[in-house]
ROPARO-429133 format. One record per residue (C-alpha): residue in three letters; x, y, z. Coordinates in steps of 0.001 Angstrom, whole numbers, padded with zeros to 6 digits, always signed. Example, Ala and Ser with C-alpha at 12.3 -4.5 7.8 and 13.67 -1.06 7.14 Angstrom:
<nodes>
ALA+012300-004500+007800 SER+013670-001060+007140 
</nodes>
This chain:
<nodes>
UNK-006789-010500-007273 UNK-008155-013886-006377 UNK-007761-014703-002976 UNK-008277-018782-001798 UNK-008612-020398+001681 UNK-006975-023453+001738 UNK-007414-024268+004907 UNK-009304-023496+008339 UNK-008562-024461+012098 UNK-009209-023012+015718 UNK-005825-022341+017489 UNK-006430-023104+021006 UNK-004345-022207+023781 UNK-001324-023800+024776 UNK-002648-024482+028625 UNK-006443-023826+029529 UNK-007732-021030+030915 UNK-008590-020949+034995 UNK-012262-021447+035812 UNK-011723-018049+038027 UNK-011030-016407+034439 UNK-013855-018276+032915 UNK-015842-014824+032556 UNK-014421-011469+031213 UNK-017159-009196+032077 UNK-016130-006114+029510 UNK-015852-002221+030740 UNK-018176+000113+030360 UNK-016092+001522+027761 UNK-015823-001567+025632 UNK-019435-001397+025397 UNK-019942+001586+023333 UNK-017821+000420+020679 UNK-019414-000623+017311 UNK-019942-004891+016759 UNK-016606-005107+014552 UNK-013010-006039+014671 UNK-009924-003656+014650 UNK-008118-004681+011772 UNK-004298-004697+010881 UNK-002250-006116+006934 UNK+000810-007197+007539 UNK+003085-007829+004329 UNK+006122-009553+004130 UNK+008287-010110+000901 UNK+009894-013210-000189 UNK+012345-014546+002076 UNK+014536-018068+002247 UNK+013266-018474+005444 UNK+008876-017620+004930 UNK+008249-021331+004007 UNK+008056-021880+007741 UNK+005669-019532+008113 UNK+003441-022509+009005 UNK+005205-022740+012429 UNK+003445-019292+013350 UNK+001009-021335+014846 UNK+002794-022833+017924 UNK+003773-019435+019037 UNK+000277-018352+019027 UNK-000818-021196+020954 UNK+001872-019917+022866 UNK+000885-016576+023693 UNK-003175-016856+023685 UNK-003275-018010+027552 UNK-002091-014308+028389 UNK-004824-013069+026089 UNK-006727-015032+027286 UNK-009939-013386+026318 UNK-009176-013711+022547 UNK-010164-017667+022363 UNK-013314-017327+024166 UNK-016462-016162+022684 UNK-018639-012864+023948 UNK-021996-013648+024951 UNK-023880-010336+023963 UNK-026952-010719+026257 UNK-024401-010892+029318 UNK-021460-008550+028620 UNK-019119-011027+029187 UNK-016682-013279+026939 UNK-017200-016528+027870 UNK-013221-017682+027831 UNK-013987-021191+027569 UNK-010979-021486+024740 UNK-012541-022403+021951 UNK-010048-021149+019741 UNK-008502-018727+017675 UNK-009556-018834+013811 UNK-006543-019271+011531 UNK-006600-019880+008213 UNK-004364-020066+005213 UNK-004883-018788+001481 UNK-002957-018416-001694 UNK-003138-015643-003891 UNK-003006-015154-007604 UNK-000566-012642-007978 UNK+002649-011285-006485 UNK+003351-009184-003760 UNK+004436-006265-005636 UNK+000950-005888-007458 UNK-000715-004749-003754 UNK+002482-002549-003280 UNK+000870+000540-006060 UNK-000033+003599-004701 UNK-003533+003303-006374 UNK-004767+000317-004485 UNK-007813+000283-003210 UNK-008779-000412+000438 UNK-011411-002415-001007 UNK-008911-004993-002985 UNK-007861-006017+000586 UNK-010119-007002+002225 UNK-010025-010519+000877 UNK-006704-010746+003196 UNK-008343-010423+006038 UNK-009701-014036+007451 UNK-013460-012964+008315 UNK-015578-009987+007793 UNK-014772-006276+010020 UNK-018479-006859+011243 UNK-018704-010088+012066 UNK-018389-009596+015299 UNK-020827-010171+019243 UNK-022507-013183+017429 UNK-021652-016219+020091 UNK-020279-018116+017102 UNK-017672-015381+015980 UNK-014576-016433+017062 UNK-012869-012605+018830 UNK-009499-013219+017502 UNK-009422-014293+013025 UNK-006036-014879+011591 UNK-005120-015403+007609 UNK-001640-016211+006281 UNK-001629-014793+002798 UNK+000872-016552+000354 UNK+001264-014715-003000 UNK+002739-016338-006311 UNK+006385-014410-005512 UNK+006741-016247-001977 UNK+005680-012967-000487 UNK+003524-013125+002802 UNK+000450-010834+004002 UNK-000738-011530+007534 UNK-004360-010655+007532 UNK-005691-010102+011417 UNK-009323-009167+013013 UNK-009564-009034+016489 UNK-012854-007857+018477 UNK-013079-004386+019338 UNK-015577-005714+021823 UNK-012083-006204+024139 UNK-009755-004651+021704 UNK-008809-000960+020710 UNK-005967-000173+018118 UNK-002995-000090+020180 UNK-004235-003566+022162 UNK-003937-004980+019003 UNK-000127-003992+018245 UNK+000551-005230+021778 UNK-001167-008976+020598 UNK+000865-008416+017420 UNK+003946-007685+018755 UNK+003811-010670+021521 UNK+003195-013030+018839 UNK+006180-011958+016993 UNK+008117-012162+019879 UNK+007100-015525+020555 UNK+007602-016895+016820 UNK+011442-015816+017429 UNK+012034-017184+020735 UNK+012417-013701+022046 UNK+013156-012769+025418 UNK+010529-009740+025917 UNK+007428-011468+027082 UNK+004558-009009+027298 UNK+002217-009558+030036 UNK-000989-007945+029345 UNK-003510-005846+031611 UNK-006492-006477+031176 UNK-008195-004949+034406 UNK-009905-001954+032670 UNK-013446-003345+034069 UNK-012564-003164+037607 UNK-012088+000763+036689 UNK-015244+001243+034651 UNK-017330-001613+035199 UNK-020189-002692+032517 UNK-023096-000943+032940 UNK-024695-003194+029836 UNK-024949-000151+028131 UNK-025604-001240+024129 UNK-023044-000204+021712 UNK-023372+003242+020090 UNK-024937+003552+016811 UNK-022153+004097+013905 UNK-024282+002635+011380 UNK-022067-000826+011323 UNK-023969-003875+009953 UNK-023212-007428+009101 UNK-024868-006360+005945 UNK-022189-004129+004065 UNK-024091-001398+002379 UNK-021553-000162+000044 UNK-022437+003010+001047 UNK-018881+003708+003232 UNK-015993+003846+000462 UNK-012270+003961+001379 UNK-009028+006224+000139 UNK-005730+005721+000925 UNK-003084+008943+000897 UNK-000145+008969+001504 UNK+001782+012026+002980 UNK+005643+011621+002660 UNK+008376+013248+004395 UNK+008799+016455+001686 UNK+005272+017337+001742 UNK+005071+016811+005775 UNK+007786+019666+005355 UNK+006692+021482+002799 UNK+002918+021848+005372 UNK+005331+022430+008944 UNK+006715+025782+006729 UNK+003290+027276+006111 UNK+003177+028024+009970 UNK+004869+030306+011351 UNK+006354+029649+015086 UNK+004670+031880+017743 UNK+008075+031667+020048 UNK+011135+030894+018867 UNK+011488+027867+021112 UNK+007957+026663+019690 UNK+008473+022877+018244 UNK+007148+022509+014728 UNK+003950+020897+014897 UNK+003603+016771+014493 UNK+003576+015016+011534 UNK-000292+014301+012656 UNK-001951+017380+013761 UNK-000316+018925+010311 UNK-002264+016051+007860 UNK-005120+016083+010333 UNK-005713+019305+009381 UNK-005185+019206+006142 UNK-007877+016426+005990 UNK-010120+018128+008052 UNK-010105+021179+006374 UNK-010625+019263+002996 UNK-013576+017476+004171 UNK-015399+020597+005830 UNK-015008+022065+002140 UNK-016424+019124+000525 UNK-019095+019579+002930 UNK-020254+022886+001917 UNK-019733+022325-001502 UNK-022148+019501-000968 UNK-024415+021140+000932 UNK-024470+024681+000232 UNK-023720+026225+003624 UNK-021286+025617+005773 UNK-022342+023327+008787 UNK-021413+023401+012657 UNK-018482+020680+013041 UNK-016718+018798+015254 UNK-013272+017276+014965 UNK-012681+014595+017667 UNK-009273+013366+017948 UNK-008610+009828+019719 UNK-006113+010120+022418 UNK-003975+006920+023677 UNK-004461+006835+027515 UNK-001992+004540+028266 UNK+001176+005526+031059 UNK-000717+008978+030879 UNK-002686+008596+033969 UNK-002748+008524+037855 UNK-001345+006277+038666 UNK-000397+005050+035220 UNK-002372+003007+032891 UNK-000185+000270+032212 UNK+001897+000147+028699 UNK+000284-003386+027708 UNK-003440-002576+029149 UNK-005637-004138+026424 UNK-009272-003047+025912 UNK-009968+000301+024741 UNK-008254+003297+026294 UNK-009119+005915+025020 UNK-010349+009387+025603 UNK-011423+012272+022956 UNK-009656+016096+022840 UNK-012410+017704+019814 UNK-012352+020674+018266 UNK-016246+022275+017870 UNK-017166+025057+015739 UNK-020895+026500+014505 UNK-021375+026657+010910 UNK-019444+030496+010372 UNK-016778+029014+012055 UNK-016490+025894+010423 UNK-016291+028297+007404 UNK-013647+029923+008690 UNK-011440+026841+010018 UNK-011630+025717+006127 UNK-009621+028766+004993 UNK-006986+029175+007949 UNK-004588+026621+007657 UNK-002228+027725+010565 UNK-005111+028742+012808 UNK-006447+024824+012649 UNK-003612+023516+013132 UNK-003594+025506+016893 UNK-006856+024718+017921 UNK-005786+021187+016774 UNK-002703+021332+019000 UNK-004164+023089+021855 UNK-006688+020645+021951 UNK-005182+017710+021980 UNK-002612+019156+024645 UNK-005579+019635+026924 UNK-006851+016037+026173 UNK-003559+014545+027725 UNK-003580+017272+029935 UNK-006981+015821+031111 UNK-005402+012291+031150 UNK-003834+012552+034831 UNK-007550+013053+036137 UNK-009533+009816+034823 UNK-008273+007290+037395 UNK-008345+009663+040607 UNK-011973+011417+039837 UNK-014082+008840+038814 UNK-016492+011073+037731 UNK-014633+013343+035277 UNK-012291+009573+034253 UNK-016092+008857+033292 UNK-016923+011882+031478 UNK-013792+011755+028804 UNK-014337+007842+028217 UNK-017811+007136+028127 UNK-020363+010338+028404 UNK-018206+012502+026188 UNK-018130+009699+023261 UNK-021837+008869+023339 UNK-022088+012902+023288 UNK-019944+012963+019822 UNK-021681+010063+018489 UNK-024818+011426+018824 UNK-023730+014511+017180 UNK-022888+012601+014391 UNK-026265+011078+013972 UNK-027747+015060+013227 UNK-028453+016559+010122 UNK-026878+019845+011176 UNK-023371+018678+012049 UNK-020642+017117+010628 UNK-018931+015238+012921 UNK-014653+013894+012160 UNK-013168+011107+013522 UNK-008890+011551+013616 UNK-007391+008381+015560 UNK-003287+007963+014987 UNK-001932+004584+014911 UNK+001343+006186+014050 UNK+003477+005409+017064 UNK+002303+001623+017475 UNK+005553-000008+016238 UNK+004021-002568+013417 UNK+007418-002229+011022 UNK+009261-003192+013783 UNK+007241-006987+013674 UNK+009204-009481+012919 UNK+008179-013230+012707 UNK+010876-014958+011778 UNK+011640-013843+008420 UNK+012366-009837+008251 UNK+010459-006673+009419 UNK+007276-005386+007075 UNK+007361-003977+004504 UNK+004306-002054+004104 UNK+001537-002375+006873 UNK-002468-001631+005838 UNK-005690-001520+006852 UNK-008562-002447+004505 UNK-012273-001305+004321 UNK-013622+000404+007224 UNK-017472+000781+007641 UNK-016894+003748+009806 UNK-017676+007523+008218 UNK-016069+010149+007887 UNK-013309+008905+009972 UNK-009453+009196+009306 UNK-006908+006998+010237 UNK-003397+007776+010739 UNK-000565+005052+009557 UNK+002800+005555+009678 UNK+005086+004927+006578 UNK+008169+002216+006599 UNK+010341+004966+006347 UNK+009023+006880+009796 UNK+009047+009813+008565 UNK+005603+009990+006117 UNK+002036+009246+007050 UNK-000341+007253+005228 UNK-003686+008442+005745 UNK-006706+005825+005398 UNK-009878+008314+004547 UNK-013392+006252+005257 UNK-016244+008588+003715 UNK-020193+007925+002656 UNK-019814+007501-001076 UNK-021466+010896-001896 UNK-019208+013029+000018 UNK-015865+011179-001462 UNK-016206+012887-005196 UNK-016688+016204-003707 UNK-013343+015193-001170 UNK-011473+013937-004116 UNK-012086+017451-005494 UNK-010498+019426-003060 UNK-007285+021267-004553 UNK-005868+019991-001380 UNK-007015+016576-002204 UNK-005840+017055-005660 UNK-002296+017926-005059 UNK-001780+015111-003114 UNK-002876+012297-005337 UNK-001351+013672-008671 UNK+001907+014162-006746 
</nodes>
């Protein structure tokens, strides 16, 4: 697949910025997070009406003085975006095949990343813009919207609340988001440096992507191998049951690699949003997120790998107490700091030792990105690309609702053993 800019530009927005806004000093939270972009594929198929896809760029102008943030540029040595509007980059590219070609179940996550407009890492240099769009034309008239926004100011579902005001905008729609973006008057910088995940301007090639896709019979076929312990007990979700198949996969390919099972920890992102008190609102942007994990030493990690019903409730149980812990984070600043910053830098650091293996689950399941419509119909299929992040999982949700798609980031020696698994196995020769 060849893949060619045809054009470049800075968007700007549609009325300036106020001086008072001029600096967005970032939370304390924002800090930790690695120097890339959050990352989102949009793909649209041919439609009578995509030739005016060109016109998307108005309606960003549009909305970009609410985000204000995204046209500026972050000034590392201060903590702060500078939001002097120097523009969104947007580009546009042809590509030398159809659509349907990027629709096979066998595609790599590598093969896309020449849809998105810049690199994941390219991001905290003062010349990288914080907000990269790409319009992706294929040969059928088919459209893939290729988007990297900085996850210096940006988490996952921030990014489906950009997404989704843009789209809104491009139709003329009534629903005009207003975003929050007060999270660093809760947790102000500290000008902590970002954690060490290993991410580098410099791809290694060491981090290889997998994408699997769970559908709806095989979600059912996993909620029947556990058994209810009330009567009234709901069936588990649709992402604690593949999180746990995952997991479990992965802590065998572990051993198998290793030899002995190691002490693990599964840390599962939690959306904080309208779960605190008071609420965190809906639209906040920057990252809001705390982690509900799962720890085990090395006999039980052992153990967890065999009991497929028994990880599945620790899975549940934990991530009930994670939103459980939610109502606390804005009333005691102390603990609110705990779960967001001390508890990650904790995990991370974990992650860094020889004699753990540390998992990363984060669901972007429930974020709405079929529902995005532009002008010319809803997606059709919605994807990430490569990820320099290891042995992290991400959780997509299928255009039907009722499947996940499961984007698997792993060091390039652990994947055979993964891809091994009888688990693993099943799935992809299903």
């Amino acid at each position: 697949m060849k893949v060619e800019v045809e054009s470049r530009k800075l968007v700007k927005p549609c009325t300036p910025t106020p001086p008072h806004l001029r600096h967005y000093k970032i939370s304390m939270i924002d800090e930790l997070n690695p120097s890339m972009h959050v990352i989102r594929i949009l793909y649209y198929p041919p439609h009578s009406l995509t030739g005016i896809y060109l016109n998307l760029q108005p309606p960003l102008s549009q909305v970009l003085p609410a985000f204000y943030p995204l046209a500026g540029r972050y000034i590392k040595d201060h903590h702060f975006v500078d939001c002097n509007d120097a523009g969104a980059a947007y580009s546009e590219a042809r590509v030398d095949c159809p659509l349907s070609r990027l629709m096979d179940p066998g595609v790599q996550p590598s093969q896309l990343n020449n849809l998105l407009p810049i690199d994941i890492a390219a991001a905290d240099y003062p010349t990288d813009p914080m907000l990269a769009i790409q319009i992706n034309t294929f040969q059928c008239g088919g459209i893939a919207i290729g988007v990297c926004a900085s996850h210096r100011i940006f988490d996952a579902c921030s990014l489906s609340i950009f997404l989704t005001a843009w789209a809104n905008a491009a139709v003329g729609g009534g629903l005009v988001i207003k975003p929050d973006f007060n999270s660093p008057s809760f947790f102000p910088s500290e000008n902590t440096p970002p954690l060490d995940f290993g991410v580098s301007r410099a791809r290694d090639g060491r981090i290889v992507g997998k994408r699997i896709v769970f559908d709806k019979n095989e979600i059912s076929r996993l909620r029947d191998c556990i058994p209810a312990a009330t009567p009234d007990q709901r069936p588990p979700s649709r992402v604690v049951v593949v999180s746990a198949v995952l997991t479990q996969a992965l802590l065998r390919a572990d051993r198998a690699k290793h030899g002995v099972g190691r002490a693990s920890l599964i840390a599962h992102a939690i959306n904080v949003r309208e779960r605190t008190v008071p609420p965190v609102p809906k639209h906040a942007c920057g990252t809001w997120v705390s982690i509900s994990f799962v720890e085990y030493g090395g006999d039980g990690s052992s153990q967890l790998e065999r009991d497929f019903a028994g990880t599945v409730s620790k899975m549940r149980e934990a991530t009930a107490r994670g939103v459980a812990d939610c109502r606390r984070i804005l009333s005691e600043k102390e603990f609110g700091r705990w779960v967001l910053v001390d508890s990650y830098a904790e995990i991370a650091e974990k992650g860094g030792r020889h004699d753990y293996k540390v998992i990363y689950v984060t669901d972007w399941s429930k974020f709405g990105d079929y529902e995005l419509d532009f002008g010319f119909g809803k997606a059709v299929w919605v994807s990430l690309a490569d990820v320099p992040l290891q042995d992290l999982f991400i959780l997509m949700n299928t255009k039907e609702n009722d499947g996940i798609e499961a984007w698997v980031y792993l060091d390039e020696s652990d994947m055979p053993f993964f891809e091994r698994d009888h688990q693993i196995q099943n799935l992809l020769h299903h």
